[in-house]
N, C-alpha and C positions, 0 to 999 in steps of 0.2 A: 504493500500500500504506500502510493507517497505521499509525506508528509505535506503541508501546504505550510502551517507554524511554526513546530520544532525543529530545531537543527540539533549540532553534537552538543553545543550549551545551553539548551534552553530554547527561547524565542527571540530573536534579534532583527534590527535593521535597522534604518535610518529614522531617527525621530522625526514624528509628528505623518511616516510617511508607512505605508502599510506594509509589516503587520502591526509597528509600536504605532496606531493611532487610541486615541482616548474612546471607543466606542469597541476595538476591537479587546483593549487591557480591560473593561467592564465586562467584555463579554468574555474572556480569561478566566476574572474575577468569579462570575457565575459559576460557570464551568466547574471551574477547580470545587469551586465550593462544593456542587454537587459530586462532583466525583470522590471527595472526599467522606462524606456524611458517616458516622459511622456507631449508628443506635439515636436516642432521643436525647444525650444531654445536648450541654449550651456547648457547640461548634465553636473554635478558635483558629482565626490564623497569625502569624507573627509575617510583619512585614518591613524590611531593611532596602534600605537604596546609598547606593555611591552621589557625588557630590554633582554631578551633572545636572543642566538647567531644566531639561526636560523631566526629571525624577519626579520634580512637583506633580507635574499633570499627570502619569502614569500613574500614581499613587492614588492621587484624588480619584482616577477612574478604577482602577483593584479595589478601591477602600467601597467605592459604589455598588460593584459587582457583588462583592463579598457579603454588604451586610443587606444587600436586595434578597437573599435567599438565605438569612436567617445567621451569618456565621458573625462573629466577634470579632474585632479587630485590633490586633496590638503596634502601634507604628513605634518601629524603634529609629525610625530618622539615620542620619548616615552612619553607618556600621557594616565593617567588614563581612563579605560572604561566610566564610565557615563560622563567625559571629553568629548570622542567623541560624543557621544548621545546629549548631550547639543550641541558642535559646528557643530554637522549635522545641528540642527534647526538654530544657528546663524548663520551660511554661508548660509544658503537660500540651502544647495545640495538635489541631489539624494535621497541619499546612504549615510550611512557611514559603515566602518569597522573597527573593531577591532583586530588586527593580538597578542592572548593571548592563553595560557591556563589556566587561569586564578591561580589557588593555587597550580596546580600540577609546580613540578624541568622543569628543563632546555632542561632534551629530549623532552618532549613534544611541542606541541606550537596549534595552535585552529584558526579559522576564526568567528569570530562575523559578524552578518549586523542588520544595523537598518535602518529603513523605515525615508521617509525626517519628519516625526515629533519626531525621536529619539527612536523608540518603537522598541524591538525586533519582527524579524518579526513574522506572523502566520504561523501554520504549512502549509496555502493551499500555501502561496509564497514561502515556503522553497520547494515543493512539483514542483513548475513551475519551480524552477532554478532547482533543482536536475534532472528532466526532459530535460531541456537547455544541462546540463554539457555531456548528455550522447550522446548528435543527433552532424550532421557534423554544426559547427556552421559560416563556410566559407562565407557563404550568409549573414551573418550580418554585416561582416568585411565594417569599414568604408572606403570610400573613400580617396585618400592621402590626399587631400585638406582638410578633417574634422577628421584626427586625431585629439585623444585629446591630450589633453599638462599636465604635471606632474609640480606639485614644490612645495616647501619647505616652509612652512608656520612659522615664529619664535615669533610670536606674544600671541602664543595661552595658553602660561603657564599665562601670566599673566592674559588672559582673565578668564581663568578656577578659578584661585585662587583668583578673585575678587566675579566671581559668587557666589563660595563658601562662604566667608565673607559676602556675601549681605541676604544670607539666615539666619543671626541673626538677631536684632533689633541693628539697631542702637546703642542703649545704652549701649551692652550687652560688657566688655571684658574682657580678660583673666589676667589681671593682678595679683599677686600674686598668679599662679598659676605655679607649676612644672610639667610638662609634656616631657615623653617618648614618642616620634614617632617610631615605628619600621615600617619602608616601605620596607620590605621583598627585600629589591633590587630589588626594580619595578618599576610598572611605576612612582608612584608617591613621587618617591624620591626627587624631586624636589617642587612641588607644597604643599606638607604635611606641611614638615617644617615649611614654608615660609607664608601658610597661618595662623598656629598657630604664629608664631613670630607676623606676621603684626598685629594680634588682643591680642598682649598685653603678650604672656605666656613666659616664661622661658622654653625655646626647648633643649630637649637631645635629640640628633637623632641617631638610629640604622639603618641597612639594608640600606643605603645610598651611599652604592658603588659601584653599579652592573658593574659585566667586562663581563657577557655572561653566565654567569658557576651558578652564586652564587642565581640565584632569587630562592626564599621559598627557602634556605637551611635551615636549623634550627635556620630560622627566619620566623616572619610574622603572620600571624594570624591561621596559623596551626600547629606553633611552637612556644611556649609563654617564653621558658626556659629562654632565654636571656632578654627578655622585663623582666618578675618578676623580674630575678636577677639585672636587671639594677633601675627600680623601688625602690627596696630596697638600692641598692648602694646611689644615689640620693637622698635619700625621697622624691619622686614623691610623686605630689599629683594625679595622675590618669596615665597610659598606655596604646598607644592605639596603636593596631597590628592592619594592613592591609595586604593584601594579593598583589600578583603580577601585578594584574591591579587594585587592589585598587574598586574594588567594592563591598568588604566585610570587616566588620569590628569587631574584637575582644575585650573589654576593662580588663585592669588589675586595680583594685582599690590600695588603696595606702597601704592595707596590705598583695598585692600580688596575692589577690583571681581573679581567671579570670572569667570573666561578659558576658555570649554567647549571641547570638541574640535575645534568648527568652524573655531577661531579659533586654536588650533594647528597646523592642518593647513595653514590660509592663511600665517603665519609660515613653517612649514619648509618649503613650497610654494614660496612667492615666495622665500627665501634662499638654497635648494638651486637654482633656478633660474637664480638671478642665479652662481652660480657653477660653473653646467655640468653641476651631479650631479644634475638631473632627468633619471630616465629617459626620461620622454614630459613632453610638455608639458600636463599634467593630472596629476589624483591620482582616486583610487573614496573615494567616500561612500556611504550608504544615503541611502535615501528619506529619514530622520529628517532629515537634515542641514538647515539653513536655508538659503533661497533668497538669503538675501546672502552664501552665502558662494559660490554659484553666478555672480551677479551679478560679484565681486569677482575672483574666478576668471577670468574673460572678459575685464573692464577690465583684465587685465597680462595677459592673449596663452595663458591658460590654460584647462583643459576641466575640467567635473567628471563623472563617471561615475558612476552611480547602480548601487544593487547590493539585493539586499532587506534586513531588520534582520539582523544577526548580523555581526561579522568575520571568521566563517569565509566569507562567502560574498563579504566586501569581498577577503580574500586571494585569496581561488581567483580573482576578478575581476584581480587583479592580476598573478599569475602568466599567465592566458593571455594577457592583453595588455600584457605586460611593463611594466605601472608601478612603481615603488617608495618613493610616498607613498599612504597610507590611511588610513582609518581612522572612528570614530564620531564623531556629536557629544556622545556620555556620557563621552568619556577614551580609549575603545580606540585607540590610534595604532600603524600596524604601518607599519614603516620598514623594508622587504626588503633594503635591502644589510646590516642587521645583524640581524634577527630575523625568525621566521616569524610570529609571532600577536604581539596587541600584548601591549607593554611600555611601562609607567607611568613605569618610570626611566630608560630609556634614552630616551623622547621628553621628559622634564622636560630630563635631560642637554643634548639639540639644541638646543630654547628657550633653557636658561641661555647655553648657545655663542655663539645668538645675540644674545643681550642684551651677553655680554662682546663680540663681537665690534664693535658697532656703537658702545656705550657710552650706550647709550639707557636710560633707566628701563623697565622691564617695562610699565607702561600705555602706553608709543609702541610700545612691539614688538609686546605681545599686543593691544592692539585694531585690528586690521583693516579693520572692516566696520561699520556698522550692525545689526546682525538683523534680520532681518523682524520684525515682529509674528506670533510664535507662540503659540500655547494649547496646550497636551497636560495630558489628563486621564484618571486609570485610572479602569477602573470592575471592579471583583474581583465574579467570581461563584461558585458552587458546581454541581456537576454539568455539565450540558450549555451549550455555548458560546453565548449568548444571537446571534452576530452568523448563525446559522443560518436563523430566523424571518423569515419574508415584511415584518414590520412593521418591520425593523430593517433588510433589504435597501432597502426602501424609501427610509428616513430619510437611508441615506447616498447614495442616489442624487442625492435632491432636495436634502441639504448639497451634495454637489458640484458643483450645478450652480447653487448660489448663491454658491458661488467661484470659479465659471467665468469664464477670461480675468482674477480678479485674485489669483489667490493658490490651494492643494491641500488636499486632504484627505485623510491618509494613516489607515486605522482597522485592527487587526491583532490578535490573538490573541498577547497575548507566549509564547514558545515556555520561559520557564522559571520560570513562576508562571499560578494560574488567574487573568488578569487579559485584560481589553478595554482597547486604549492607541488613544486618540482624539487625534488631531495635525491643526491645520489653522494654516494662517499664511497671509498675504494682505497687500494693503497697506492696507486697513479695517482696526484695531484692531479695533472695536467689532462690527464685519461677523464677523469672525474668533470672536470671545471668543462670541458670542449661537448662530452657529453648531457650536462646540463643546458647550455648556450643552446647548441644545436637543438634539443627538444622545445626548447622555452621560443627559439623562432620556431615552427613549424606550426605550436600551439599560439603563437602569437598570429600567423597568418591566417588558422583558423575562425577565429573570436566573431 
């Protein structure tokens, strides 16, 4: 069945432009409600947004949706994604949402839902609301006596940023440490800070002003210019970029070098390892991931688990085969004994642990591996998905089997922008780099 609303993250696209209009988020709002309903008590959902202009209006039309068919409403105003995930499960709700696009500027903006244990949902409930959104949904409308009621929740920063601190040991703080937060003018421009201050570090903080306009400008974990060059200004002993709802996380070590997901994962991999709290001896990646971090994985007694793009679908890997490290090589890191979806702070948190624990500088800790030689290149189109066409089937046939036996070719529709993402890595640099070019025109003359 194809979907018309969800993609791999949720629901996205350009604000005010379809699917995020104010008439389609009410009818969301509905939706969800009723797909969630479950026996006759008083229906809850908890609802979070990043700092973007458009959040206003998405919110006001979910909050509509929501209490037209009887459900409660908790707005906790701008708060980190696995923030809501976690306070769906502490308020006992529904439902929670997420009103984000997560890395992508300011025109955009996205709808997130998570089930009442905080888990993005499965494709068959994204499959029943998309279903919901399209039928006359008048018959569900509640009652005037059982509308639900909306308000303003203020409680929830500090609940969030305690969570966050509880997820080290006790013993663990940051004192004499310099630390760079860059919070992309998002959500967790508040919580970031505050939680690295409370556990002891010396905080410079970036991206800490969002006015509607500025989230991920040439900040944040997709734009590091500003964090190195801050890094250096300071002598930071480590910098950590987040993105716009702070569920992906970037590190800059203290000479600059930026430290991706892969290379995270290989740190709390091998440390949780060496002290017993791996649950399997492996962790799930996507296909993105780099083959040295596959490599490096194996040389210390370890597996890695491949899953397609999205962390929804790294979690749900995770869950049936009981692992509890995951995560992307863009920053998603989902760490199960404390969170469902990733979290940017709580996996910054674990890396600092380990740094303090070892007394290593941040460049012995975070670089692990070598990386392969990778190339990835988008190619954006308009209308119909250019990777359909016999000419473009073609193309990637014959690239992959000119990195056959030394290296892949991963090419894919990103599921929350019109955009073609071509990845190949190998141990030929040059092999690799001519074979991406070559496929990205062909698919470019396609579009």
């Amino acid at each position: 069945m194809t979907r018309t609303y969800f993609g791999t993250d949720g629901i996205r696209g350009r604000a005010n432009r379809f699917p995020i209009t104010p008439d389609i988020a009410m009818k969301i709002g509905m939706a969800a409600g009723i797909a969630f309903r479950r026996g006759q008590h008083r229906h809850r959902v908890v609802i979070g947004k990043d700092t973007r202009l458009s959040g206003y209006m998405i919110e006001s039309a979910l909050v509509s949706g929501f209490t037209s068919v009887g459900m409660d409403v908790f707005q906790l105003g701008p708060m980190p994604t696995p923030a809501v995930a976690m306070l769906t499960r502490s308020l006992r709700a529904d439902l929670g949402v997420m009103i984000s696009a997560s890395h992508n500027t300011y025109e955009d903006n996205g709808i997130k839902l998570f089930d009442p244990d905080g888990y993005k949902l499965c494709d068959e409930t994204e499959r029943q609301i998309e279903a919901l959104i399209d039928t006359d949904l008048t018959e569900y409308l509640a009652s005037s006596a059982k509308l639900g009621r909306a308000k303003r929740i203020d409680s929830t920063h500090a609940r969030y940023t305690e969570f966050a601190k509880r997820t080290l040991p006790r013993s663990i703080t940051f004192e004499d440490l310099r630390v760079v937060v860059d919070c992309a003018n998002g959500a967790a421009y508040k919580v970031a800070p505050e939680a690295l201050w409370e556990l002891g570090a010396e905080v410079f903080e970036l991206g800490v002003e969002p006015n509607g306009f500025n989230i991920n400008k040439e900040c944040g974990s997709t734009s590091t210019d500003a964090l190195v060059a801050k890094v250096h200004e300071v002598r930071a002993d480590i910098g950590i970029a987040l993105d716009g709802d702070a569920d992906r996380v970037i590190l800059v070590d203290e000479n600059g070098q930026v430290v991706d997901g892969d290379q995270l994962m290989a740190v709390v991999a091998q440390f949780w390892h060496a002290q017993g709290r791996l649950a399997r001896d492996g962790i799930v990646a996507t296909v993105m991931s780099n083959l040295g971090l596959e490599r490096y994985l194996n040389s210390v007694g370890l597996e890695l688990a491949r899953t397609p793009v999205g962390d929804r679908y790294v979690v749900e890997h995770m869950r049936q085969h009981g692992y509890n490290v995951g995560g992307e090589q863009s920053g998603h890191i989902v760490l199960s004994d404390f969170t469902t979806t990733g979290d940017g702070l709580v996996a910054a948190l674990q890396v600092l642990a380990v740094v303090k624990s070892t007394g290593k500088p941040v460049s012995e800790v975070c670089q692990r591996f070598e990386p392969m030689p990778q190339v990835l290149r988008n190619v954006r189109y308009d209308g119909k998905s250019p990777l359909q066409g016999k000419a473009v089937a073609g193309a990637i046939e014959e690239a992959k089997s000119q990195l056959a036996g030394s290296g892949r070719l991963v090419v894919r529709a990103s599921g929350t922008e019109p955009v073609i993402r071509v990845m190949a890595e190998g141990e030929d640099a040059a092999l690799v780099e001519s074979t991406v070019g070559e496929l990205v025109g062909i698919i470019e003359k396609a579009r």
